[in-house]
N, C-alpha and C positions, 0 to 999 in steps of 0.2 A: 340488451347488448351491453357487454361492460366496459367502461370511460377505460380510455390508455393513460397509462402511469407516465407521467411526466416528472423528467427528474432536472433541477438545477446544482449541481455539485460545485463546491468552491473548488480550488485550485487544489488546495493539500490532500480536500477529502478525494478530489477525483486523481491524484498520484496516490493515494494507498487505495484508492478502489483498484489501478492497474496491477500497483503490485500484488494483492491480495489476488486478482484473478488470475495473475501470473503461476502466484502459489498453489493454488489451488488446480490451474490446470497441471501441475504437476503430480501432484495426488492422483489426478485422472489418467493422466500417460503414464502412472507405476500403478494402474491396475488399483489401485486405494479407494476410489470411493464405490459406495454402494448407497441403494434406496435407502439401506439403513443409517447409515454414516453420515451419506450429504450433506446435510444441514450440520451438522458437528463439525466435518473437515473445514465448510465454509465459515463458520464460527473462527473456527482454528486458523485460518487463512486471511482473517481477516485481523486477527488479534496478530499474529507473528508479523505482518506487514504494519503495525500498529506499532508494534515492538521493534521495527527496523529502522522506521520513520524517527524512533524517540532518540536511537542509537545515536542516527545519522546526524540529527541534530544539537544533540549535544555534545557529539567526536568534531562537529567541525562547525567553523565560526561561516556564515555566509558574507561574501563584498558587502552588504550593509549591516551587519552585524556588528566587522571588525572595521568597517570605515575602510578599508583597504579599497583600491581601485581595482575593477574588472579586469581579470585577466592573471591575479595573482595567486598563487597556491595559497589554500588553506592550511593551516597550520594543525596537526592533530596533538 
């Protein structure tokens, strides 16, 4: 019998796992992946959600970044 995968994900890694499955379920709903592809698209889905993450982060200062208190617009 084979042991269950146990996974412990930080915070950030498990917000770009959502979005990465996000992405990826969309490849699935426009008919994109295949047996063949799978592993590639998710490859893909994980790296663009990678690439969003780095955007996000560096387009926009967070309340403890800019010292700003909660509640105030980030500045782009």
């Amino acid at each position: 019998m084979r042991e269950p995968d146990y996974f412990s994900l930080q915070p950030t890694e498990a917000a770009i796992a959502h979005m990465a499955s996000r992405i990826f379920s969309s490849f699935i709903a426009a008919g994109k992946v295949t047996e063949q592809n799978e592993n590639e698209l998710m490859d893909r889905s994980i790296a663009l959600a990678m690439s969003m993450a780095r955007k996000v982060d560096n387009l926009i200062d967070s309340d403890s970044e800019s010292g700003e208190e909660k509640g105030d617009m980030a500045t782009l």
